[in-house]
PDB file of N, CA, C and O in Angstrom:
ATOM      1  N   UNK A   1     220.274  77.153 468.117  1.00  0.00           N
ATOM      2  CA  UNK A   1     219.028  77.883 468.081  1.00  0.00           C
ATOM      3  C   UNK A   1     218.015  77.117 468.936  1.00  0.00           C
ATOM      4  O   UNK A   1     217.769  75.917 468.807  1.00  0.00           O
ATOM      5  N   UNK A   2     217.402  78.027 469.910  1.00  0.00           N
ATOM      6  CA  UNK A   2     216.956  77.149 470.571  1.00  0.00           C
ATOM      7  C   UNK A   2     215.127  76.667 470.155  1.00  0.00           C
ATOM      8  O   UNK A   2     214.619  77.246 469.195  1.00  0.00           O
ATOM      9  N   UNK A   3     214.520  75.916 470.717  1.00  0.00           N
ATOM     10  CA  UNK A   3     213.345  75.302 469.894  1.00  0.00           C
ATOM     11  C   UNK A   3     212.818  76.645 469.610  1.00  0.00           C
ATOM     12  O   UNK A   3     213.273  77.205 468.613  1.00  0.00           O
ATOM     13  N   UNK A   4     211.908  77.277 470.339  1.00  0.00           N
ATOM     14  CA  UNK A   4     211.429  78.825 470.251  1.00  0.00           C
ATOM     15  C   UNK A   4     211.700  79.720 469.109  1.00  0.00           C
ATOM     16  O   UNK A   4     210.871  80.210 468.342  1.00  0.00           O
ATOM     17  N   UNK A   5     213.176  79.886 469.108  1.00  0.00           N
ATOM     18  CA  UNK A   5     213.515  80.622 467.777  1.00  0.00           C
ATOM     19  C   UNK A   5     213.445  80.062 466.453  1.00  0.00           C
ATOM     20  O   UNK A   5     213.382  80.733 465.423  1.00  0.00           O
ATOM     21  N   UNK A   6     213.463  78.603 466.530  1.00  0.00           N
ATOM     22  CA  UNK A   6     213.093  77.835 464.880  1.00  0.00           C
ATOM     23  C   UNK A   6     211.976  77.811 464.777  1.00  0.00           C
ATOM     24  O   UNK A   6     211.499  78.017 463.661  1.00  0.00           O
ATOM     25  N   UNK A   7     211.390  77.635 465.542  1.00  0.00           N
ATOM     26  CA  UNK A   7     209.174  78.197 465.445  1.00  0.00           C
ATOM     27  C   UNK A   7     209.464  79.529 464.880  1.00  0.00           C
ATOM     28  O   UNK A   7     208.884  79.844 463.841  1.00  0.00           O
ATOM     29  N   UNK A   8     210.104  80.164 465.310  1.00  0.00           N
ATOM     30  CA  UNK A   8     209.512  82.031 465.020  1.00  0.00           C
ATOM     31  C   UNK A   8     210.392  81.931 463.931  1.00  0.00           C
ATOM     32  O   UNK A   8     209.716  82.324 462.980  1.00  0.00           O
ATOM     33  N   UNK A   9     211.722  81.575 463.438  1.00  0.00           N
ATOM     34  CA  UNK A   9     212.080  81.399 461.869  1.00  0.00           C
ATOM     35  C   UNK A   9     211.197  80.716 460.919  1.00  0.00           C
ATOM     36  O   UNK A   9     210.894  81.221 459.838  1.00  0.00           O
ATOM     37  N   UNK A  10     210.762  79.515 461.336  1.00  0.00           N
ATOM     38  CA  UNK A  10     209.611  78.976 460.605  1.00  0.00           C
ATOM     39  C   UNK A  10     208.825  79.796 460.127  1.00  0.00           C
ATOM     40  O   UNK A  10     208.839  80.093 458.932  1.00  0.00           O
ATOM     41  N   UNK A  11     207.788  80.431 461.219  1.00  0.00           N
ATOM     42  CA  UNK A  11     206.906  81.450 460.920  1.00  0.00           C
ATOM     43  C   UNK A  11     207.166  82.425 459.784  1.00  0.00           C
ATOM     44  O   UNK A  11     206.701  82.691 458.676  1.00  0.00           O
ATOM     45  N   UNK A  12     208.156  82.839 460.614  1.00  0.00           N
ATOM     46  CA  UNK A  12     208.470  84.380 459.381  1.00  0.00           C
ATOM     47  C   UNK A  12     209.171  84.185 458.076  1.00  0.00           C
ATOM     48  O   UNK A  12     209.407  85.129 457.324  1.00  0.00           O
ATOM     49  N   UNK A  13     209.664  82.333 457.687  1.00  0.00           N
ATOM     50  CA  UNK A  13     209.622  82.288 456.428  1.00  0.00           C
ATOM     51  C   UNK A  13     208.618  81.514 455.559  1.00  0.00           C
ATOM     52  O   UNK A  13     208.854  80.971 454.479  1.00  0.00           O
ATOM     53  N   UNK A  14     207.402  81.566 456.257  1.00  0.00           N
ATOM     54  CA  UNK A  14     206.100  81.113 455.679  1.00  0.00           C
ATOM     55  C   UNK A  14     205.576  81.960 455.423  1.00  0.00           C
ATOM     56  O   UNK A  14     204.996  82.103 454.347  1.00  0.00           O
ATOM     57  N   UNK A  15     205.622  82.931 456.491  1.00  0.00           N
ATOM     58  CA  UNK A  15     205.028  84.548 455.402  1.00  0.00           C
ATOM     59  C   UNK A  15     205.539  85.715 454.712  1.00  0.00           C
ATOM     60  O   UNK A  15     204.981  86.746 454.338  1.00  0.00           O
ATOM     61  N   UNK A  16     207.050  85.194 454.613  1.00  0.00           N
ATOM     62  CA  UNK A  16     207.810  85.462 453.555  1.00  0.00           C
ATOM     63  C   UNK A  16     207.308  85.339 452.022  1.00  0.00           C
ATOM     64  O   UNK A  16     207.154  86.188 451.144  1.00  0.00           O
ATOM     65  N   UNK A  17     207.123  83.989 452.056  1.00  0.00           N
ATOM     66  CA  UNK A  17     206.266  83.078 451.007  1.00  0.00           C
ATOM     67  C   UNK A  17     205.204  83.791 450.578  1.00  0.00           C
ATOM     68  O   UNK A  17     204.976  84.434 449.553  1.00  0.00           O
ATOM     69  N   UNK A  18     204.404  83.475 451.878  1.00  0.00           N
ATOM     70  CA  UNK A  18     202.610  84.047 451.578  1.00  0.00           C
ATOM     71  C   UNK A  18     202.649  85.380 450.409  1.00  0.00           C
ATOM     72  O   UNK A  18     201.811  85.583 449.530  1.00  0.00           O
ATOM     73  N   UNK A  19     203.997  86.268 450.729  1.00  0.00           N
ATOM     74  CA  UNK A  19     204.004  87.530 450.681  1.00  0.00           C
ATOM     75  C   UNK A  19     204.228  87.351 449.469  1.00  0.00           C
ATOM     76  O   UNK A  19     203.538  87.954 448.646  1.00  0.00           O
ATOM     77  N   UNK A  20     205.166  86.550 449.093  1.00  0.00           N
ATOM     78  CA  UNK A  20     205.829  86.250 447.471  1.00  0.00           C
ATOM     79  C   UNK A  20     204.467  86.262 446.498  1.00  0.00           C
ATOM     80  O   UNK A  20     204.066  86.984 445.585  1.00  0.00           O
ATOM     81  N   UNK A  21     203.938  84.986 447.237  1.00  0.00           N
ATOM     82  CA  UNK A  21     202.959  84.481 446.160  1.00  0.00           C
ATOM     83  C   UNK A  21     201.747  85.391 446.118  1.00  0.00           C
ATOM     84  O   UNK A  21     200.930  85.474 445.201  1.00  0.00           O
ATOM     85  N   UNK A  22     201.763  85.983 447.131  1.00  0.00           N
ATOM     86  CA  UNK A  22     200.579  87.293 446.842  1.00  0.00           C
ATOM     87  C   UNK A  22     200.792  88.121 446.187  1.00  0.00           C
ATOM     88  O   UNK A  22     200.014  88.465 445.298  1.00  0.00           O
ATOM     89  N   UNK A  23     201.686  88.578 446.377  1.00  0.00           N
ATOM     90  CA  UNK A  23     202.237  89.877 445.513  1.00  0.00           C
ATOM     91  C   UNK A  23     202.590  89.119 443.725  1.00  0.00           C
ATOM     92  O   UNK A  23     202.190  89.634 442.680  1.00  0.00           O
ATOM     93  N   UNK A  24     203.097  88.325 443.785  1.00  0.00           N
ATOM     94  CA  UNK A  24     203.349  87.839 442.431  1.00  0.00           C
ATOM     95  C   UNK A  24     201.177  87.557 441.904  1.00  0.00           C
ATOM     96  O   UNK A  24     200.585  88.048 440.943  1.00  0.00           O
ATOM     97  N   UNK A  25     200.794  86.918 442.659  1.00  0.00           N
ATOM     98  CA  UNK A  25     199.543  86.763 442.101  1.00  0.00           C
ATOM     99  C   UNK A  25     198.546  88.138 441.626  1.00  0.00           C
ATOM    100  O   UNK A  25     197.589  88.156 440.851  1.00  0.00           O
ATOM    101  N   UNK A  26     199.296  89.463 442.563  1.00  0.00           N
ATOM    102  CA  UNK A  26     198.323  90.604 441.866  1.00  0.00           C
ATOM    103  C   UNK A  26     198.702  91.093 440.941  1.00  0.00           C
ATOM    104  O   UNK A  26     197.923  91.762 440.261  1.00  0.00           O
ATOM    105  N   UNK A  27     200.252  90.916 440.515  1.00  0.00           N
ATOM    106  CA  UNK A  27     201.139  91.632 439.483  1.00  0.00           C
ATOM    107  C   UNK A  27     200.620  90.837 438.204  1.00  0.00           C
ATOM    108  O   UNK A  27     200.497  91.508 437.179  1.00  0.00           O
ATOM    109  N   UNK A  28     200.284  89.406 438.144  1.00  0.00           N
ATOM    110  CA  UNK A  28     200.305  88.500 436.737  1.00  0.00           C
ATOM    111  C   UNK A  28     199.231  89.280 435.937  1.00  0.00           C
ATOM    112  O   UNK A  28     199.543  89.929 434.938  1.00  0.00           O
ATOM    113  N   UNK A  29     197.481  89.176 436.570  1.00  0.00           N
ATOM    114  CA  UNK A  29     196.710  89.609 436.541  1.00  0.00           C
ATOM    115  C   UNK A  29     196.889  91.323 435.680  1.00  0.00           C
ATOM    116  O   UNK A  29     196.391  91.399 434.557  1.00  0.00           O
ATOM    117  N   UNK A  30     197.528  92.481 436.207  1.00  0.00           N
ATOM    118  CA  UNK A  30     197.494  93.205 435.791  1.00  0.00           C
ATOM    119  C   UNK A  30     198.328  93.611 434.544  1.00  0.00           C
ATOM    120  O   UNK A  30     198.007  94.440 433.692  1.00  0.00           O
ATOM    121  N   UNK A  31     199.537  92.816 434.608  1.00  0.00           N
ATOM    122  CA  UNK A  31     200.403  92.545 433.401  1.00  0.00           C
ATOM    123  C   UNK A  31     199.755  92.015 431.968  1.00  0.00           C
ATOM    124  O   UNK A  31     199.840  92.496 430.838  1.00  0.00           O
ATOM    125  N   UNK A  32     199.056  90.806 432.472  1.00  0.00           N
ATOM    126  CA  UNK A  32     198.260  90.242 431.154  1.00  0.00           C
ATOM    127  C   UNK A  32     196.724  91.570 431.066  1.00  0.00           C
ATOM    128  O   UNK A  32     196.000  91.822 430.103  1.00  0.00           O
ATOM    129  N   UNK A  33     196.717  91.841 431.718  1.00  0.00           N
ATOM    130  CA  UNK A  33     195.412  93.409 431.132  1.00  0.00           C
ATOM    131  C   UNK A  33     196.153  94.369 430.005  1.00  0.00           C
ATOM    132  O   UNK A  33     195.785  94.646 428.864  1.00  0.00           O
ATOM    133  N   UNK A  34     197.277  94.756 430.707  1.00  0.00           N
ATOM    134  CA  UNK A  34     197.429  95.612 430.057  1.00  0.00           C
ATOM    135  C   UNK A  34     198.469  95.301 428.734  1.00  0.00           C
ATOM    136  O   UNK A  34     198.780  96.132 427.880  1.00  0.00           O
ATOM    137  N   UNK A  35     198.969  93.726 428.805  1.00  0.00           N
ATOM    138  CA  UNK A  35     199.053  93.355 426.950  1.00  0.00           C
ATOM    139  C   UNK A  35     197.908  93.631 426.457  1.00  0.00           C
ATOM    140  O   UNK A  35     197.942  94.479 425.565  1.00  0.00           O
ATOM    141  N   UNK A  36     196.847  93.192 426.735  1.00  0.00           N
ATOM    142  CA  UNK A  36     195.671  92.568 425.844  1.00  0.00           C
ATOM    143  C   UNK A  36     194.807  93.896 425.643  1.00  0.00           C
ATOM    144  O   UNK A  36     194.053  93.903 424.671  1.00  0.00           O
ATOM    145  N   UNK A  37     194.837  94.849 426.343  1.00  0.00           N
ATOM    146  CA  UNK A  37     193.545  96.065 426.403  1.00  0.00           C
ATOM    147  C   UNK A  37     194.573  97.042 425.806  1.00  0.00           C
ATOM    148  O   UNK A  37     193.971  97.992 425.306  1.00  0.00           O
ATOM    149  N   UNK A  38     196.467  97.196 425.625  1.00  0.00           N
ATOM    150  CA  UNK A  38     196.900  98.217 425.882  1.00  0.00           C
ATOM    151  C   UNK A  38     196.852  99.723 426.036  1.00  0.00           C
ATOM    152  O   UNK A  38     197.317 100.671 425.405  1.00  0.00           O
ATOM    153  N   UNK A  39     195.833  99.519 427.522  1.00  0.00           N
ATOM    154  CA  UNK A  39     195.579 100.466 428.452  1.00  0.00           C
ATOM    155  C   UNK A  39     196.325 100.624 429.390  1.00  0.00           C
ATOM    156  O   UNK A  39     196.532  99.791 430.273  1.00  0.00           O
ATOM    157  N   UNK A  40     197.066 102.281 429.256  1.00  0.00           N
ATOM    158  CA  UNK A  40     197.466 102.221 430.915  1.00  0.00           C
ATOM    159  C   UNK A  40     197.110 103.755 431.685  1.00  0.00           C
ATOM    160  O   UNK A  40     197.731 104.417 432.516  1.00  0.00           O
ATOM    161  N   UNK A  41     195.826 103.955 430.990  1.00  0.00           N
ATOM    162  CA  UNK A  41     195.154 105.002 431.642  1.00  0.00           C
ATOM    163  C   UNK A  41     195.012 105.338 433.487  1.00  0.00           C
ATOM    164  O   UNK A  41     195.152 106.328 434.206  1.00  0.00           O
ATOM    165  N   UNK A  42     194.662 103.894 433.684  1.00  0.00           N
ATOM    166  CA  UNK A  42     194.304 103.881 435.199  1.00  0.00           C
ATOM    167  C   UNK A  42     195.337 103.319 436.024  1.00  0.00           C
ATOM    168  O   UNK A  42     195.167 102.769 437.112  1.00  0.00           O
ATOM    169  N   UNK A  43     196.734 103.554 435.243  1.00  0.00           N
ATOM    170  CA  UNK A  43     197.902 102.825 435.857  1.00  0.00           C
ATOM    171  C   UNK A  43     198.194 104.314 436.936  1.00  0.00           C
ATOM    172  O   UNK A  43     197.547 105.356 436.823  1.00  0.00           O
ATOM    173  N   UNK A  44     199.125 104.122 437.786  1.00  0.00           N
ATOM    174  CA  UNK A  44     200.027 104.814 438.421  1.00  0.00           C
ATOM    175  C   UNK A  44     201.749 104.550 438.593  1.00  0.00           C
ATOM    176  O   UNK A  44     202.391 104.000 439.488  1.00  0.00           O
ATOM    177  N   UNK A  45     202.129 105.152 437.419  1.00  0.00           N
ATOM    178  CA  UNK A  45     203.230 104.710 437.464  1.00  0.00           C
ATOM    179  C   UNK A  45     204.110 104.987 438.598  1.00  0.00           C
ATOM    180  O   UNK A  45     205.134 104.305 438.559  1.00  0.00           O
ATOM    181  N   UNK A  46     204.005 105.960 439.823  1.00  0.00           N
ATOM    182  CA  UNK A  46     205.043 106.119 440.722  1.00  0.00           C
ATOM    183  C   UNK A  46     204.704 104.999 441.677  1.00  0.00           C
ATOM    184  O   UNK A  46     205.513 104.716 442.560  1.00  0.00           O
ATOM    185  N   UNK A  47     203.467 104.285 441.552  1.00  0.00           N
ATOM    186  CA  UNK A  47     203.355 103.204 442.263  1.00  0.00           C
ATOM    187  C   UNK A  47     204.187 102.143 441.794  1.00  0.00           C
ATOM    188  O   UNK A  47     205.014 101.640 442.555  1.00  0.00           O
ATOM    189  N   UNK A  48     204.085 101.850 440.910  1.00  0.00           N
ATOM    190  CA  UNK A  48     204.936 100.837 440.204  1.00  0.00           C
ATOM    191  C   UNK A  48     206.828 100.776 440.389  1.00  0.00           C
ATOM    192  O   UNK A  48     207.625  99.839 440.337  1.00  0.00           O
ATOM    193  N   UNK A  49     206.986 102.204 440.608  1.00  0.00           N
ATOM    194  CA  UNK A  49     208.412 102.282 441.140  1.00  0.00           C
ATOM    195  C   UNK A  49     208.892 102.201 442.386  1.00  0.00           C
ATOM    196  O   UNK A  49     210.063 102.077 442.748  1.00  0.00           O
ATOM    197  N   UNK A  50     207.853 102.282 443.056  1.00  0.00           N
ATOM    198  CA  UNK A  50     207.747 102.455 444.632  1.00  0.00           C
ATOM    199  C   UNK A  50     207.769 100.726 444.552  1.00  0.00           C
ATOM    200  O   UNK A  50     208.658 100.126 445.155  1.00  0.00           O
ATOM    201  N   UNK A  51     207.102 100.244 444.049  1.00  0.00           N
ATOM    202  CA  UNK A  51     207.145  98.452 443.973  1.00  0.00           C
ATOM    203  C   UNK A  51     208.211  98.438 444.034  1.00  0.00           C
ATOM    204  O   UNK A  51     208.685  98.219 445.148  1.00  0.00           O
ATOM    205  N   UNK A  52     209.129  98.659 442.903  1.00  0.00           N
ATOM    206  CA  UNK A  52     210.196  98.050 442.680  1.00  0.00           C
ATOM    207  C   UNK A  52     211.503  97.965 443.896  1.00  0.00           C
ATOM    208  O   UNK A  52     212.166  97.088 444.451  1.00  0.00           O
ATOM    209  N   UNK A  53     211.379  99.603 443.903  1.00  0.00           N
ATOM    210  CA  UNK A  53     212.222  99.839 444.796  1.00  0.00           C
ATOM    211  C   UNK A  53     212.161  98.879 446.591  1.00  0.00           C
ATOM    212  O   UNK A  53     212.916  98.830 447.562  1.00  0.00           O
ATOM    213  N   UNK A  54     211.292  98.481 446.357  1.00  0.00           N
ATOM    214  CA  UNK A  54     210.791  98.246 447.711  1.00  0.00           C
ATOM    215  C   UNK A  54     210.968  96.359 447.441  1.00  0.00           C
ATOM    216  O   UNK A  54     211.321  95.541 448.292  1.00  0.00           O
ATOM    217  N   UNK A  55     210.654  96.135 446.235  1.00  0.00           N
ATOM    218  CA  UNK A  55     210.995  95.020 445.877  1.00  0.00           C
ATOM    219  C   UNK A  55     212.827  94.603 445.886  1.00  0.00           C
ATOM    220  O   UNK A  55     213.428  93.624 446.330  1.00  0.00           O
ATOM    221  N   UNK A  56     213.176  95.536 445.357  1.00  0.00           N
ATOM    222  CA  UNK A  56     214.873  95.456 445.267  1.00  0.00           C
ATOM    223  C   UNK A  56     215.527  95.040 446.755  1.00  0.00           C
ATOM    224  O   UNK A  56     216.366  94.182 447.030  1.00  0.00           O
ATOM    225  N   UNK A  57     214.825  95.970 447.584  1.00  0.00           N
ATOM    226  CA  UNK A  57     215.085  96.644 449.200  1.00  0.00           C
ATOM    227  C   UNK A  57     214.930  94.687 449.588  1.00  0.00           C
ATOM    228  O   UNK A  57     215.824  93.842 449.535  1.00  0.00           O
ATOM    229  N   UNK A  58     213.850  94.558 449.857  1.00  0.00           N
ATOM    230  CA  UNK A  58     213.806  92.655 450.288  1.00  0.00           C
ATOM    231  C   UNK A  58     214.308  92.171 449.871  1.00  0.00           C
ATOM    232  O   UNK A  58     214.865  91.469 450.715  1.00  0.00           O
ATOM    233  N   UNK A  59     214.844  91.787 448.391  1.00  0.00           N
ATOM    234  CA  UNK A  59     215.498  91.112 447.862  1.00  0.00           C
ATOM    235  C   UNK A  59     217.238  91.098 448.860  1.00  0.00           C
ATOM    236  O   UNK A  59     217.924  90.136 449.205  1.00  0.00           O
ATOM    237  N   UNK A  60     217.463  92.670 449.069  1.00  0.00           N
ATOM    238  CA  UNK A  60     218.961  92.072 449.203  1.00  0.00           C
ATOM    239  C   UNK A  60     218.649  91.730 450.902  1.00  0.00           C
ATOM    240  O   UNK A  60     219.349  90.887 451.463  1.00  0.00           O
ATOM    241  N   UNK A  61     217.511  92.478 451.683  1.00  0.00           N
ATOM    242  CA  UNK A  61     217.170  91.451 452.715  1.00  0.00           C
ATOM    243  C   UNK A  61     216.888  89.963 452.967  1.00  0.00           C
ATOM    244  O   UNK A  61     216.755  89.454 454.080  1.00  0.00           O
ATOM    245  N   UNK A  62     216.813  89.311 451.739  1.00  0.00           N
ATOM    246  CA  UNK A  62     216.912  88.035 451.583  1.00  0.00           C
ATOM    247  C   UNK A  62     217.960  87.150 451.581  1.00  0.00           C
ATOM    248  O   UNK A  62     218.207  86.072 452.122  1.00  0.00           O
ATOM    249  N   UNK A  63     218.546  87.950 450.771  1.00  0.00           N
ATOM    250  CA  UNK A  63     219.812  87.355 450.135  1.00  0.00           C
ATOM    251  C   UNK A  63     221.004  87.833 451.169  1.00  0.00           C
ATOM    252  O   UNK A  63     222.109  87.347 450.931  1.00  0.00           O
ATOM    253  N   UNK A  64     220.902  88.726 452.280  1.00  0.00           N
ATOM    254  CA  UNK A  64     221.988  89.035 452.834  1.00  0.00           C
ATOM    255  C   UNK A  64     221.639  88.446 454.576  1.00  0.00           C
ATOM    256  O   UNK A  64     222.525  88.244 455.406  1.00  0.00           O
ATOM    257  N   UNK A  65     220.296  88.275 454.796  1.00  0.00           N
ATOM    258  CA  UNK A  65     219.751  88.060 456.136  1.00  0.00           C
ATOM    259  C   UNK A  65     219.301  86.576 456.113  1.00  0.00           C
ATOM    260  O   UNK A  65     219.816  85.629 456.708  1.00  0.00           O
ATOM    261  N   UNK A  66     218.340  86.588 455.379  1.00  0.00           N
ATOM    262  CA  UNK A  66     217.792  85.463 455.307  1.00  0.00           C
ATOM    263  C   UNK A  66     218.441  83.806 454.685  1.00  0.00           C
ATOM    264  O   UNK A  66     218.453  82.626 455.034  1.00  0.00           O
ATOM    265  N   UNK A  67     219.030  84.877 453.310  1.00  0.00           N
ATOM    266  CA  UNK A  67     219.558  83.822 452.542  1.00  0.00           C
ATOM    267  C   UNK A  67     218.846  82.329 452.476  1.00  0.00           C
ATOM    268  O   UNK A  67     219.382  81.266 452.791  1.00  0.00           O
ATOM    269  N   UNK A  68     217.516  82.521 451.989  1.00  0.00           N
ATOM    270  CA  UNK A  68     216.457  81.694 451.731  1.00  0.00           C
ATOM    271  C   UNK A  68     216.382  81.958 449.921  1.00  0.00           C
ATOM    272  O   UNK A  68     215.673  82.859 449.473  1.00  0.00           O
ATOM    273  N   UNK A  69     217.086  81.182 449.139  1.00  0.00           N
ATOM    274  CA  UNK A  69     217.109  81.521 447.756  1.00  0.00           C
ATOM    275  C   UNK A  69     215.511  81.396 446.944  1.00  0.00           C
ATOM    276  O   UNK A  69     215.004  82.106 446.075  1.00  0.00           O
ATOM    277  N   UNK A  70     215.086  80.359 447.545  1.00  0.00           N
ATOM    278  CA  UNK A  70     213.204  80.730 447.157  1.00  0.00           C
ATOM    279  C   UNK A  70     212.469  81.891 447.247  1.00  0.00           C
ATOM    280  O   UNK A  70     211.803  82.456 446.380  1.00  0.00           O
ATOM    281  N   UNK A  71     212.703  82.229 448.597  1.00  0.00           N
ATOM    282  CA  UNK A  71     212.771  84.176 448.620  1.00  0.00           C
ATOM    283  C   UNK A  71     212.779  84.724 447.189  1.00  0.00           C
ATOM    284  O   UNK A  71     212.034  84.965 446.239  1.00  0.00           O
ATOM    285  N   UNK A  72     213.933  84.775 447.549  1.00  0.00           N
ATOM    286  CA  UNK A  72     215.009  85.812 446.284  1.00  0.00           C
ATOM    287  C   UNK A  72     214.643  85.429 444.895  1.00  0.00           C
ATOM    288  O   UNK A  72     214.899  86.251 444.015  1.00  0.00           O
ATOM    289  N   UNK A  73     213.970  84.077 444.501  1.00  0.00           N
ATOM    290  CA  UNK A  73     213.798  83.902 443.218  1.00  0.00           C
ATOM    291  C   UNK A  73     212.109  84.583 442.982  1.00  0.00           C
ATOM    292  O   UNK A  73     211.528  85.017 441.988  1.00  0.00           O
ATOM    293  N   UNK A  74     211.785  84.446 444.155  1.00  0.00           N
ATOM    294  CA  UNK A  74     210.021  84.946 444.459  1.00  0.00           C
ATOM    295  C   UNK A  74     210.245  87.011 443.947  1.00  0.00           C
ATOM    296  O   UNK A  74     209.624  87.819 443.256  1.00  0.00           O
ATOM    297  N   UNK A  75     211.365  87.017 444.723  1.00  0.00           N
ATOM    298  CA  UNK A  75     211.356  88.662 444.458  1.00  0.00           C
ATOM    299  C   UNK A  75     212.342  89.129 443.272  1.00  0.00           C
ATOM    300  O   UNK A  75     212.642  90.317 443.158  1.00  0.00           O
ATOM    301  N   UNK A  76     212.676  88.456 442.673  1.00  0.00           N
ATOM    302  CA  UNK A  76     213.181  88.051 441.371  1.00  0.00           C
ATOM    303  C   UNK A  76     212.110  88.442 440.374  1.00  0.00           C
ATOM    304  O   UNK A  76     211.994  89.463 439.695  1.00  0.00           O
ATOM    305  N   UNK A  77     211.380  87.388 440.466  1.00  0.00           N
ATOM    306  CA  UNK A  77     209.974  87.198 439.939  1.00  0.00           C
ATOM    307  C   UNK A  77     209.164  88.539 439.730  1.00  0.00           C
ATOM    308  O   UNK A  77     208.562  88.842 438.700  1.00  0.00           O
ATOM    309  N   UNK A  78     209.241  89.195 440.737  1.00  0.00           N
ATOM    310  CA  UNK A  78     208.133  90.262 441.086  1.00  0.00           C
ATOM    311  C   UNK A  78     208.867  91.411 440.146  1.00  0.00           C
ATOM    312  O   UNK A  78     208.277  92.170 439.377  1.00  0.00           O
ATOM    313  N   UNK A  79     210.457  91.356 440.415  1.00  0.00           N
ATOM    314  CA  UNK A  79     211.702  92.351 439.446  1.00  0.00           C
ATOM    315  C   UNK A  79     210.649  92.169 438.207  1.00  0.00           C
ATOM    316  O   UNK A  79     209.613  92.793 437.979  1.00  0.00           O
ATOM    317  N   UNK A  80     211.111  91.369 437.666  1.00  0.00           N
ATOM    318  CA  UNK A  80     210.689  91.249 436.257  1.00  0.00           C
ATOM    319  C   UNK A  80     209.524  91.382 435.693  1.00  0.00           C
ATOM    320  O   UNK A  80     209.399  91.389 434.468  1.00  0.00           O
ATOM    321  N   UNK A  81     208.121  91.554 436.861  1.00  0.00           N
ATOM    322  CA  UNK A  81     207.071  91.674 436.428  1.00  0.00           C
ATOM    323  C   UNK A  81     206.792  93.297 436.348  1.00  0.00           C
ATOM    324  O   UNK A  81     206.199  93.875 435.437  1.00  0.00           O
ATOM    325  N   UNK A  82     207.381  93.903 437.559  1.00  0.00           N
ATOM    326  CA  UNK A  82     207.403  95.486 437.461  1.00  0.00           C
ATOM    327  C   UNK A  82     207.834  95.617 436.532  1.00  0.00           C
ATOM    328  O   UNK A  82     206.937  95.870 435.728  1.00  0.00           O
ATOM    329  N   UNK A  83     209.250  95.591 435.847  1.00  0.00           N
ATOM    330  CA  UNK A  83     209.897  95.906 435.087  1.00  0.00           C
ATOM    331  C   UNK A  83     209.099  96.158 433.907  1.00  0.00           C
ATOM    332  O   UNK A  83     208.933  97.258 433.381  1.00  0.00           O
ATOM    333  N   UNK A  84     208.576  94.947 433.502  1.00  0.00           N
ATOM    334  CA  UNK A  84     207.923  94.763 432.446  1.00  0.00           C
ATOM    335  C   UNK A  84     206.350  95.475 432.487  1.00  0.00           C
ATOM    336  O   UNK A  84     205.618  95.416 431.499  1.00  0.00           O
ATOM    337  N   UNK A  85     206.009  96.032 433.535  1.00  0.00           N
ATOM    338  CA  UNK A  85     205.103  96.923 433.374  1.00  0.00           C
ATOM    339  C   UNK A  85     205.097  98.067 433.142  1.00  0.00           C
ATOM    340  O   UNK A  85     204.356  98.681 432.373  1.00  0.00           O
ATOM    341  N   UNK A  86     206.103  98.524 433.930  1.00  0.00           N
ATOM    342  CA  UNK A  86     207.135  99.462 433.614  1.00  0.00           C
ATOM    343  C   UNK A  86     207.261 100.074 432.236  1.00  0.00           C
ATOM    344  O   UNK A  86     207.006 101.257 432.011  1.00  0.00           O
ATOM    345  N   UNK A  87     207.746  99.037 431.151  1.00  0.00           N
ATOM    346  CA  UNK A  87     208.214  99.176 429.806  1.00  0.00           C
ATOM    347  C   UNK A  87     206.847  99.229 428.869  1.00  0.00           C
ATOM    348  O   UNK A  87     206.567  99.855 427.847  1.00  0.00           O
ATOM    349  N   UNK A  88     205.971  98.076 429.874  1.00  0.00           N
ATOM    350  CA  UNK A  88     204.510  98.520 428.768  1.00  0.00           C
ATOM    351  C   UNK A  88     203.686  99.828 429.047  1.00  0.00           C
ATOM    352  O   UNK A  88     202.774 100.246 428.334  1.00  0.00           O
ATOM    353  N   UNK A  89     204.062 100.290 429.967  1.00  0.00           N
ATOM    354  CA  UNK A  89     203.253 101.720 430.160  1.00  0.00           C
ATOM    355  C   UNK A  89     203.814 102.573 429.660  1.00  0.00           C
ATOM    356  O   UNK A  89     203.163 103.407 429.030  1.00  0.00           O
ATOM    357  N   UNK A  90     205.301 102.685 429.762  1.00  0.00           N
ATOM    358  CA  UNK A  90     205.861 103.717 428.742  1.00  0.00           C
ATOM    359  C   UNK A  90     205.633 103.293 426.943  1.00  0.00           C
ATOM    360  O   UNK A  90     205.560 104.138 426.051  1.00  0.00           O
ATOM    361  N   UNK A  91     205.568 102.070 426.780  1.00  0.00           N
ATOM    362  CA  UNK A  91     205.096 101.746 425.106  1.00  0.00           C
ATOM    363  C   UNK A  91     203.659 102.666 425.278  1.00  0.00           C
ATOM    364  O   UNK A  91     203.623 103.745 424.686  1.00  0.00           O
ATOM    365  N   UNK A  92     202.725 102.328 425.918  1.00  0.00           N
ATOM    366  CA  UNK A  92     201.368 102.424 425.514  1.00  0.00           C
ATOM    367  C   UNK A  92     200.782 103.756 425.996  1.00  0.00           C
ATOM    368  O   UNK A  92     199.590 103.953 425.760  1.00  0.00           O
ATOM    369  N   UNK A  93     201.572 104.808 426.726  1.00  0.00           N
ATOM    370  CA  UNK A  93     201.435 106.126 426.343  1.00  0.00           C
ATOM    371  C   UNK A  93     201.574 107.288 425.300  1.00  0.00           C
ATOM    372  O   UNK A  93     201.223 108.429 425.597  1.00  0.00           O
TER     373      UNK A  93
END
């Protein structure tokens, strides 16, 4: 690989990352709301599936392209937070 292309791998698995930890940082936030208020009036649940799905979709781009397992545990992470929003919006309707 020549120098050039490990810069531009570098790159694009730093904002791989960025992406992880952003997305995991807006999901925590709304997860702990809606234990504590159990409100999910102003939810949208086809958004939440559209997450997932889209979450699933990178994951096996990770794991089949990238094969960066920090990735995959990042979108792991995000699985389980939909999921679980998922399950509290159907409780709290």
């Amino acid at each position: 690989m020549t120098k050039k292309k490990k810069s531009e791998h570098r790159i694009a698995i730093l904002c791989g990352w960025l992406a992880n930890i952003l997305f995991i940082l807006c999901f925590v936030p709304q997860v702990a709301h809606t234990i504590i208020t159990k409100d999910v009036s102003g939810l949208s649940i086809h958004m939440f599936y559209a997450y997932l799905v889209a979450c699933l979709f990178g994951m096996v781009y990770t794991v089949s392209y990238l094969k960066e397992w920090p990735l995959t545990f990042g979108y792991g992470f995000e699985i389980l937070l939909v999921v679980a929003e998922i399950v509290l919006y159907y409780s709290y309707v």
